[in-house]
Residue frames relative to the residue before (quaternion, step in Angstrom):
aa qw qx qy qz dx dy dz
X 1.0000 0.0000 0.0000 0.0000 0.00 0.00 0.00
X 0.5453 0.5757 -0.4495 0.4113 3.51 1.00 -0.39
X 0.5611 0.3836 -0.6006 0.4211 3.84 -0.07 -0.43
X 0.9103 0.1851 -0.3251 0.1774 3.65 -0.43 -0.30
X 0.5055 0.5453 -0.4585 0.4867 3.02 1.22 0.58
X 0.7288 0.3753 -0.3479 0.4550 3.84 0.77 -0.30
X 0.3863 0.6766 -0.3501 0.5201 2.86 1.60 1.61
X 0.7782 0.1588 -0.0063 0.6075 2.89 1.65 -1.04
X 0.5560 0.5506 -0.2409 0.5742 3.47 1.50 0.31
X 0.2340 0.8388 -0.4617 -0.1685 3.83 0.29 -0.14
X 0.6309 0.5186 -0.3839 0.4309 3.68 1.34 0.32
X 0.4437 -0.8206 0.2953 0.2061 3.11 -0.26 2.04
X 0.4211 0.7104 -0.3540 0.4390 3.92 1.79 0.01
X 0.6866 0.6087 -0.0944 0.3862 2.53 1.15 -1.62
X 0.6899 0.4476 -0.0556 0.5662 3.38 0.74 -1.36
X 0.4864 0.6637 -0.2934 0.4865 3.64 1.11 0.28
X 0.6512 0.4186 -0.1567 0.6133 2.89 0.59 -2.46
X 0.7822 0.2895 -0.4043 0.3754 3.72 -0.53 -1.27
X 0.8791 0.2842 -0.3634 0.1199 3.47 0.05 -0.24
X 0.3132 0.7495 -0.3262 0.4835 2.72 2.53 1.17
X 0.8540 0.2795 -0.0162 0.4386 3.14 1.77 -0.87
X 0.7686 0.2731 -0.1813 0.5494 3.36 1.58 -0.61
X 0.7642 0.0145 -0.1614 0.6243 3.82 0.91 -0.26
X 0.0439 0.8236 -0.5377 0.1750 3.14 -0.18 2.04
X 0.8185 -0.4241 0.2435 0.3016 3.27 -0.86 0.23
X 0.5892 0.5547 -0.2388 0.5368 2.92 1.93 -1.50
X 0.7133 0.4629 -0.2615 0.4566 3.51 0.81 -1.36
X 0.5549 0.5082 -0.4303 0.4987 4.13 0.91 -0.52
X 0.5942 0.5685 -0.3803 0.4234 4.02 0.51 -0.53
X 0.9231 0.1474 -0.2628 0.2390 3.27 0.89 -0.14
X 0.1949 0.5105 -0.6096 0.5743 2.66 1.13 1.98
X 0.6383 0.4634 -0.4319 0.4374 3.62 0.34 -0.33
X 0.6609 0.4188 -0.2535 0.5688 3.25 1.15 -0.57
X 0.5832 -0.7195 0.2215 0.3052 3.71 0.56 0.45
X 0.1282 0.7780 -0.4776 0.3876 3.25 1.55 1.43
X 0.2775 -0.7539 0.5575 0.2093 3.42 -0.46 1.11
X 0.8577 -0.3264 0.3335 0.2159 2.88 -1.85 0.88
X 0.7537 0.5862 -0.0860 0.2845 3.22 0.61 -1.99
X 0.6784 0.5037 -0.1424 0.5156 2.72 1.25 -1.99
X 0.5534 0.5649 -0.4268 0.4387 3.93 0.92 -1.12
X 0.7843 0.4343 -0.2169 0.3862 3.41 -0.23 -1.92
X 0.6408 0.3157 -0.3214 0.6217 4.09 0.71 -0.58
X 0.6155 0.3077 -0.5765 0.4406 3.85 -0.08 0.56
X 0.7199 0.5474 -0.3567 0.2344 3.35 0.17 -1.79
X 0.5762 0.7001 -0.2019 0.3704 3.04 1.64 -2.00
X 0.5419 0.6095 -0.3151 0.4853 3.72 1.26 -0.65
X 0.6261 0.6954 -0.1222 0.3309 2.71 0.27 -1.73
X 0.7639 0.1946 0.2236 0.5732 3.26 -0.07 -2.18
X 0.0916 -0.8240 0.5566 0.0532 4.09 1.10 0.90
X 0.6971 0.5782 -0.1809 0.3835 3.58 0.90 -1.46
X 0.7404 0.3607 -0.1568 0.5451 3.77 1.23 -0.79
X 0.2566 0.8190 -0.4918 0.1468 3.52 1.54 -0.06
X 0.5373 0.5963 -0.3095 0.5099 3.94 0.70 -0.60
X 0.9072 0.2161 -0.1971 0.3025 3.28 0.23 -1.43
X 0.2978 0.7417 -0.3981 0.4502 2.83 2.02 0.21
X 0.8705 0.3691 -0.1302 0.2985 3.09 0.46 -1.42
X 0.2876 0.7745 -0.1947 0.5287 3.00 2.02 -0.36
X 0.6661 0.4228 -0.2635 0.5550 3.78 0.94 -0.87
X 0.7487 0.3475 -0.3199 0.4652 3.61 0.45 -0.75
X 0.6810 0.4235 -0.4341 0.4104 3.50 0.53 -0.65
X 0.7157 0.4089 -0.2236 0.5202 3.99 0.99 -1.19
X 0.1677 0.7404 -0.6507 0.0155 4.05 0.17 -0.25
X 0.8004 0.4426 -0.3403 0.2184 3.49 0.45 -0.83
X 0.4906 0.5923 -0.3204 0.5530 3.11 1.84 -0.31
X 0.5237 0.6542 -0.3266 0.4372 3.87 1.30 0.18
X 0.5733 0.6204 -0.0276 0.5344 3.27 1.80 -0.76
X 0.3404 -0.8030 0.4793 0.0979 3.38 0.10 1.36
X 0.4117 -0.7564 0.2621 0.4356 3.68 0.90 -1.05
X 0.7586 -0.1802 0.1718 0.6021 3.51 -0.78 -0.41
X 0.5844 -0.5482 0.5061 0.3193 3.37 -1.45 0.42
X 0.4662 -0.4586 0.6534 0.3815 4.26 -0.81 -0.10
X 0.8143 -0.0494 -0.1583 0.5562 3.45 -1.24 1.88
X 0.3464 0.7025 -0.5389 0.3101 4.42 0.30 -0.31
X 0.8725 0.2359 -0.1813 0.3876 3.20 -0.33 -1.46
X 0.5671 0.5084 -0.3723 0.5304 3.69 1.25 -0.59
X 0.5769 0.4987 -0.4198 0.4923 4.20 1.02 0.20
X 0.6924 0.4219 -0.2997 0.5028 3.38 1.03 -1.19
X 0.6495 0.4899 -0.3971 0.4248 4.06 0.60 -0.83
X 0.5669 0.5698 -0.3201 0.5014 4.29 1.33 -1.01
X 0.7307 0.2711 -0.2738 0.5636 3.69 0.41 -0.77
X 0.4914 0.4242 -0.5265 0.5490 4.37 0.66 -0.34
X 0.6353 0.6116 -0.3502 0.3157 4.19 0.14 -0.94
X 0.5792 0.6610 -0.1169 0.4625 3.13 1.60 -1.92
X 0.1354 -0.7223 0.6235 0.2669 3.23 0.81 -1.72
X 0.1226 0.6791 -0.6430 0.3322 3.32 0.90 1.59
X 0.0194 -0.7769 0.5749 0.2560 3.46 -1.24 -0.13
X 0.5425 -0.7287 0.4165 0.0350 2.23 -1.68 2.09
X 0.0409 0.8364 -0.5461 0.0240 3.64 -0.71 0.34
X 0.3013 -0.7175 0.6264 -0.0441 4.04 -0.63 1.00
X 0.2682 0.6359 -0.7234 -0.0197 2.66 -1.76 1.20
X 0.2653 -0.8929 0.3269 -0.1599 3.18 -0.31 1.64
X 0.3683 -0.6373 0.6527 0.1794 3.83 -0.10 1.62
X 0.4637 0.5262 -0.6553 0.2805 3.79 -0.79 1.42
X 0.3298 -0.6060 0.6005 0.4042 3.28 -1.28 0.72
X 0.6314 -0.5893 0.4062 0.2984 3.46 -1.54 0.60
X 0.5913 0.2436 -0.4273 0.6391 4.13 1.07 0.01
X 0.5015 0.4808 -0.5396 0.4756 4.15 0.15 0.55
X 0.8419 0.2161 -0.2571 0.4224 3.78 0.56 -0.69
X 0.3815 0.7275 -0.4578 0.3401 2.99 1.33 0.20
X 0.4837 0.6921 -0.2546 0.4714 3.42 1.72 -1.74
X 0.8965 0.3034 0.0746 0.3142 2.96 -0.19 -2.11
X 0.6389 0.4689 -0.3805 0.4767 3.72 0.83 0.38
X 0.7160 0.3154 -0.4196 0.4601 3.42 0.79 0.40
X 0.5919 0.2702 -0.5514 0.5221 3.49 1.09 0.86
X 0.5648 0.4031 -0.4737 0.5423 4.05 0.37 0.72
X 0.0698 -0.8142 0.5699 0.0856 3.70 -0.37 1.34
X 0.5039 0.7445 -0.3875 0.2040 3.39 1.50 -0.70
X 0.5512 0.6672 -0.3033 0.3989 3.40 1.73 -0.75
X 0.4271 0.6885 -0.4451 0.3813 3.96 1.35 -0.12
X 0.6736 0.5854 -0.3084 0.3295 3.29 1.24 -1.28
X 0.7748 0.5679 -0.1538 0.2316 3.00 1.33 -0.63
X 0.4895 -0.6803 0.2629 0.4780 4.01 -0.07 0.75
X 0.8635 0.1064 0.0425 0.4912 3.31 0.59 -1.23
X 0.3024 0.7653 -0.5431 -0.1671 3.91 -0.79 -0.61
X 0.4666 -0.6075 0.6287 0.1343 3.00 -1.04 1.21
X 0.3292 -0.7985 0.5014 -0.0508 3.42 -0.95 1.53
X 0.1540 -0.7582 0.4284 0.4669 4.14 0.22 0.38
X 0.6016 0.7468 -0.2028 0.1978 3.22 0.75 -1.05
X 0.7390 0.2972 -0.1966 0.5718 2.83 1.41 -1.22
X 0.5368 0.5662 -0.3199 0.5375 3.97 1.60 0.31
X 0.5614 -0.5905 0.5475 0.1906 3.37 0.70 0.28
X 0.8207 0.2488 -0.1140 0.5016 3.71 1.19 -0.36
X 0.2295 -0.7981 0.5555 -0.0426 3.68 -0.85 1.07
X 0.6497 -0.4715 0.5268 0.2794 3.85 -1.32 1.04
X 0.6749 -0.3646 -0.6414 0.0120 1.32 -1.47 1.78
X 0.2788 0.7289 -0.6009 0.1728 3.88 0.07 1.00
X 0.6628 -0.4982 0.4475 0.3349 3.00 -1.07 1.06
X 0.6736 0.5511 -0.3803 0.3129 3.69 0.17 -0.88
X 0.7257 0.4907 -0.1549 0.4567 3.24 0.70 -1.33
X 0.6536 0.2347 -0.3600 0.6230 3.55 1.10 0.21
X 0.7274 0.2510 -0.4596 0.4434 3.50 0.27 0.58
X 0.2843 0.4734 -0.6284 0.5479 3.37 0.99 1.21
X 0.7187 0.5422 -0.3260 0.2883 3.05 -0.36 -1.56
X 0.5878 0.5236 -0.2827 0.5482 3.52 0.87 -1.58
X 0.7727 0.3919 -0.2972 0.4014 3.69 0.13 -0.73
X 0.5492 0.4822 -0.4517 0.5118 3.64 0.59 -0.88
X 0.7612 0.4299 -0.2892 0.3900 3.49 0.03 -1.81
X 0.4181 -0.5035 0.7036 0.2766 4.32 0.54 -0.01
X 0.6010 0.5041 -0.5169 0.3427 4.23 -0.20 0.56
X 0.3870 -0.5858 0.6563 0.2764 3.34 -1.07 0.50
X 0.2656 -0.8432 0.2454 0.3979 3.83 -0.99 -0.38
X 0.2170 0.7415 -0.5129 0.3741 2.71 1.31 1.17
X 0.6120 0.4732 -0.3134 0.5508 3.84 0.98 -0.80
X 0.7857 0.2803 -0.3146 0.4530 3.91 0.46 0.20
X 0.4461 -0.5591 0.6822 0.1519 2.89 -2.31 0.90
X 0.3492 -0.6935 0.6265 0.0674 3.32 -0.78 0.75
X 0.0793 0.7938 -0.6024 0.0260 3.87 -0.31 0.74
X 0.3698 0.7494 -0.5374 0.1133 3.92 -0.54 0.46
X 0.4781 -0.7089 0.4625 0.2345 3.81 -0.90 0.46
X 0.8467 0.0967 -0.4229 0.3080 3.31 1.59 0.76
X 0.7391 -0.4747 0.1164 0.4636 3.40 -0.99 1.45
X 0.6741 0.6050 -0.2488 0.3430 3.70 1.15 -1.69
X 0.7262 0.4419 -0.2808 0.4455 3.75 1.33 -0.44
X 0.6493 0.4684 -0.2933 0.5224 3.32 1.67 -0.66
X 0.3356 0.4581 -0.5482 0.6140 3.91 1.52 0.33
X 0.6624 0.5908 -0.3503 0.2992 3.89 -0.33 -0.91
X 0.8692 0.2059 -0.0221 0.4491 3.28 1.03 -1.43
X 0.4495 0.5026 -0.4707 0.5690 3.36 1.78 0.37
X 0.6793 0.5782 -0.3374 0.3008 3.94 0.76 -0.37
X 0.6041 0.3028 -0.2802 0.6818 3.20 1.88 -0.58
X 0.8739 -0.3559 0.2005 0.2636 3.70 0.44 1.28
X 0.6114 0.5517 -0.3882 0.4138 3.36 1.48 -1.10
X 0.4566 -0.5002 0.6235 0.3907 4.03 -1.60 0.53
X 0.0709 -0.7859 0.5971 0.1444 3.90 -1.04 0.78
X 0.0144 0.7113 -0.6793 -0.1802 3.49 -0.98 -0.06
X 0.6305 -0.5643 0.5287 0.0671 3.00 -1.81 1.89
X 0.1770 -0.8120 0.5339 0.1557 4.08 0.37 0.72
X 0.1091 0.7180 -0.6395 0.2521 3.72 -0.60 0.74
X 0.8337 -0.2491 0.1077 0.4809 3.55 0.94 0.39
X 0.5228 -0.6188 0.4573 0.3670 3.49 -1.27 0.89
X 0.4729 0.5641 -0.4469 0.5084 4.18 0.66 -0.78
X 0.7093 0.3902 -0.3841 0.4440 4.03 -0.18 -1.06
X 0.8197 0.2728 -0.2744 0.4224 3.42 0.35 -1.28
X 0.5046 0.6545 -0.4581 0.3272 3.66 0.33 0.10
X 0.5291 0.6647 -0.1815 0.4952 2.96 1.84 -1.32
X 0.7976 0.2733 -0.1955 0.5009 3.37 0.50 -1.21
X 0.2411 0.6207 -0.4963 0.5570 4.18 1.38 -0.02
X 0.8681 0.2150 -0.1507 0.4212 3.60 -0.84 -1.46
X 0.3505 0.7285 -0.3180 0.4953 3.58 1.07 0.04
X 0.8428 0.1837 0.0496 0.5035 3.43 0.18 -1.86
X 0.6737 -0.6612 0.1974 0.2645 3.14 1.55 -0.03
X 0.5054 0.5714 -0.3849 0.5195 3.09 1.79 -0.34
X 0.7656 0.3586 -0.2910 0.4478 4.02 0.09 0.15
């Protein structure tokens, strides 16, 4: 969330506190969890009378909230789309956030399915949402790699069976890719 607020914030104290206290992480989760927009920005906006702009500023800009692609990522996802791996997604987004932000990320075409929290009503790391996912996608989870950057969702999906890998960089997981054979 910080690229676009140290857009609209230029005192680096500043831009701390608010994003220690009014758009936090705790309070972004529930749009990922399928908290409309509306309802967020007209509570917080109460709340935080003084930041009411930059409040709102999050729902209308999200994609500018989005740092970008990881260094070597998309050249993993396009090598295994080449392969004819199938790709599959399950993705902490509220459902007007990816609405924004998936038509300036084309790499997601490559992919067969993604299971959305936002628009499920469910959010990482519950158990549900990966045994949606498992269902929508037809996979058992013995046929899937699990790939996510936190540890608490890949506990989630190694417990119903799925192999996870702990993301920390494209170099690690490439490593384990050519490893398992899919690179």
């Amino acid at each position: 969330m910080r690229c676009l607020f140290e857009k609209l914030i230029d005192d680096p104290e500043e831009l701390d506190w608010f994003l220690a206290h009014v758009v936090t992480p705790e309070w972004h989760f529930q749009h990922d969890a399928g908290r409309p927009f509306a309802d967020m920005v007209a509570e917080r906006s109460r709340e935080f009378p003084q930041y009411a702009d930059h409040i709102l500023a999050y729902s209308k800009r999200f994609p500018e909230t989005i740092p970008g692609p990881v260094e070597g990522s998309l050249e993993i996802v396009r090598a295994l789309a080449e392969r004819d791996i199938p790709l599959f997604a399950i993705s902490n987004f509220g459902a007007e956030s990816w609405a924004q932000f998936r038509p300036s990320a084309p790499i997601f075409e490559l992919f067969s399915d993604i299971v959305i929290s936002g628009q499920e009503k469910l959010i990482k790391p519950d158990r549900k949402i990966f045994e949606l996912a498992l269902q929508r996608f037809a996979r058992s989870p013995e046929q899937c790699l699990f790939i996510d950057d936190r540890l608490d969702n890949i506990e989630t999906a190694e417990a119903l069976g799925l192999t996870g890998h702990h993301f920390n960089g494209s170099p690690a997981l490439e490593r384990q890719l050519t490893a398992l054979g899919f690179l």
